[in-house]
C-alpha positions in Angstrom: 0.0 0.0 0.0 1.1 3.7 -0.3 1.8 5.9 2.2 -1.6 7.5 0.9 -3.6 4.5 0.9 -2.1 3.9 4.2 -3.1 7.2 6.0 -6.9 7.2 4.4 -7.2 3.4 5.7 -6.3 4.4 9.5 -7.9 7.5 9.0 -11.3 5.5 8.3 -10.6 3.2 11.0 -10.0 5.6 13.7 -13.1 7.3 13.0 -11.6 10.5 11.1 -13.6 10.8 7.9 -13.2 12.4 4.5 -15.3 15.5 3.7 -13.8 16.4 0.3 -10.0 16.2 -1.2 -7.4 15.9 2.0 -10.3 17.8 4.8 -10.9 15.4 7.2 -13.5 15.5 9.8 -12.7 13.8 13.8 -16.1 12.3 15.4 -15.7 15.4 18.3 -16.3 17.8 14.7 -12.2 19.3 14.3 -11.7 19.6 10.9 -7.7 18.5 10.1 -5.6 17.3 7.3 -5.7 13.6 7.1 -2.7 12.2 9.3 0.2 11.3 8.1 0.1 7.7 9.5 2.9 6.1 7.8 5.5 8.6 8.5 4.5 10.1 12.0 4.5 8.1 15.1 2.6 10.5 17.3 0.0 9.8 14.7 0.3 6.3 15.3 0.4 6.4 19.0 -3.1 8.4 18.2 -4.1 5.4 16.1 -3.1 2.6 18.6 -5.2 4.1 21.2 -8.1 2.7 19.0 -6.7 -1.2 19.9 -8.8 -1.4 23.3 -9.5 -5.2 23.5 -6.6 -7.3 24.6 -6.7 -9.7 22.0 -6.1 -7.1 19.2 -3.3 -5.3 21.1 -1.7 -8.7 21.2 -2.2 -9.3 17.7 -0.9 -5.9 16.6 2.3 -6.4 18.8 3.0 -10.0 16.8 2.4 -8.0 13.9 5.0 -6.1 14.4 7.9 -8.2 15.6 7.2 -11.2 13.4 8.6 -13.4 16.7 8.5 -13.3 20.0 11.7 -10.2 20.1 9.7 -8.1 21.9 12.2 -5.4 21.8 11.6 -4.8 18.7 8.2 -3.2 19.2 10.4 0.2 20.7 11.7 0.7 17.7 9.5 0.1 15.2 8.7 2.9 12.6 6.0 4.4 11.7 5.3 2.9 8.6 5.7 -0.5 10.1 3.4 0.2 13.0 0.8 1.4 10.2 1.1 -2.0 8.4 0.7 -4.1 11.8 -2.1 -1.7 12.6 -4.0 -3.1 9.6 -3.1 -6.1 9.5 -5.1 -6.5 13.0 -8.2 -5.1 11.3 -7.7 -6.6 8.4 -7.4 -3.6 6.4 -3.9 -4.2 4.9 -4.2 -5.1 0.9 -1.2 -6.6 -0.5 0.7 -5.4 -3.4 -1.4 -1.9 -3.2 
């Protein structure tokens, strides 16, 4: 996926939807440029906050280290947080 196609996926997940070209509108009414997911890890610390269940925040953690290095989940990028991040909710589409 683009870094695009990226940022509008998490954007729709997290509740921040499009009015019209990049204007996004957050469910409290702030109208903000669509994050940039895949290059910003505040953004994605914004985004995780939306993995309340266990289970998913598991899942998005395995996602990311692809083992049980554990470690490796403090220094994952942005980008690679994004991809886990979909790949919980089954958002990510391969070869996009």
């Amino acid at each position: 996926m683009t870094d695009e196609q990226i940022n509008r996926a998490i954007a729709e997940a997290c509740d921040i939807v499009g009015k019209s070209g990049e204007i996004y509108k957050t469910p409290d009414g702030w109208v903000v440029d669509c994050p940039q997911f895949a290059t910003d890890l505040n953004a994605m610390h914004e985004a995780e906050k939306v993995l309340r269940d266990k289970e998913l925040l598991f899942e998005y953690g395995m996602h990311i280290s692809n083992s049980h290095h554990y470690e490796y989940l403090l220094r994952a990028t942005a980008r690679e947080r994004a991809e886990a991040f979909l790949r919980t909710l089954g958002k990510w589409e391969e070869g996009k």
